[in-house]
C-alpha positions in Angstrom: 56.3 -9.4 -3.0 59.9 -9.8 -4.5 62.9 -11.2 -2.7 65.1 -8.6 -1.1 68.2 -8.8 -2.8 71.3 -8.9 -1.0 73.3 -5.6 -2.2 70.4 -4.4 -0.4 71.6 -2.1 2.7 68.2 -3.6 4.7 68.6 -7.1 3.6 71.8 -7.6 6.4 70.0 -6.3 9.1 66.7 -8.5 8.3 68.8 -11.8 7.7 70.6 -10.8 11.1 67.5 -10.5 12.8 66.1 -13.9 11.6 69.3 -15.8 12.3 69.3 -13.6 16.2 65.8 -15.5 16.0 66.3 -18.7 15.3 70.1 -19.2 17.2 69.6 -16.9 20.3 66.6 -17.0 20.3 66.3 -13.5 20.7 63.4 -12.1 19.7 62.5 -8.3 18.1 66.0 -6.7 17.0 65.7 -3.4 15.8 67.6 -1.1 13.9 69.0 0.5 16.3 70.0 -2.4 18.0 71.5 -3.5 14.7 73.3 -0.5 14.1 74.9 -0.6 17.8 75.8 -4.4 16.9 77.7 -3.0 13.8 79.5 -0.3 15.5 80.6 -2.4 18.5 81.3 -5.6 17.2 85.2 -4.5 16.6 85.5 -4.4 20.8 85.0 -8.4 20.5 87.5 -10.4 20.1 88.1 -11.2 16.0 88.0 -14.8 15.6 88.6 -15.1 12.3 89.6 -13.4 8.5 88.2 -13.7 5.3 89.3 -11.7 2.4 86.8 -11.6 -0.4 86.8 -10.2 -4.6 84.4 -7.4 -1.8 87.0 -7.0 0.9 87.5 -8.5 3.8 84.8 -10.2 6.6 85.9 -10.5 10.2 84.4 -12.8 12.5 83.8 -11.3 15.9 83.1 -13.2 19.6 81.0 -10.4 21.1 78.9 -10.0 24.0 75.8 -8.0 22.9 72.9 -7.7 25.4 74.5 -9.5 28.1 74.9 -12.7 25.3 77.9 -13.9 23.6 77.3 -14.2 20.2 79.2 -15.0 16.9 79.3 -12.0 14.5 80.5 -12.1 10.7 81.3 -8.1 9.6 81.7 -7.0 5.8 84.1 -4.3 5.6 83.0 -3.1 2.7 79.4 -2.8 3.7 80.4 -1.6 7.0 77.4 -4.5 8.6 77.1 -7.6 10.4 75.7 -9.8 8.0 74.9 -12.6 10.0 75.2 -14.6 13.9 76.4 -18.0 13.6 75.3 -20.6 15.9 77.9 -20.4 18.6 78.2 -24.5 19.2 78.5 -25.2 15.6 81.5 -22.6 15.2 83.4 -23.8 18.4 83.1 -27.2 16.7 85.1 -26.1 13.6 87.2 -23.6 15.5 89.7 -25.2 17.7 90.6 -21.3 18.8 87.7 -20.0 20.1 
């Protein structure tokens, strides 16, 4: 079986799930889960701002589940596209 390519609207929810996984070490996300993550991520607080050739990518501190996690949001895919280890980012980000 091929690689999922990442223009691929699945392939953002299946890396987000593998990096919820292996950095929250929560367990089983499902779509729907992912799709609520997407929607709500805005009420966090935006942490940082990337603009991109794509758009631009917001980084969100979020509480989802009772956890704070570290989103990053495409706004031209409308998706998280990944968690980011929370120590590591408040390492290289003085403001969070």
């Amino acid at each position: 079986m091929s690689k999922m390519k990442r223009d691929n609207p699945q392939y953002s929810y299946f890396h987000t799930k593998t990096r919820m996984e292996e950095r929250y070490d929560y367990k089983g996300l499902t779509v729907s889960e992912y799709k609520n993550m997407c929607t709500c991520c805005s009420n966090g607080v935006k942490i940082n701002t990337e603009v991109t050739t794509k758009g631009e990518q917001y980084t969100y501190q979020m509480i989802f589940n009772g956890m704070e996690i570290i989103a990053v949001y495409q706004t031209w895919k409308q998706q998280i596209s990944t968690v980011l280890p929370k120590i590591i980012f408040k390492k290289e980000n003085s403001n969070v």
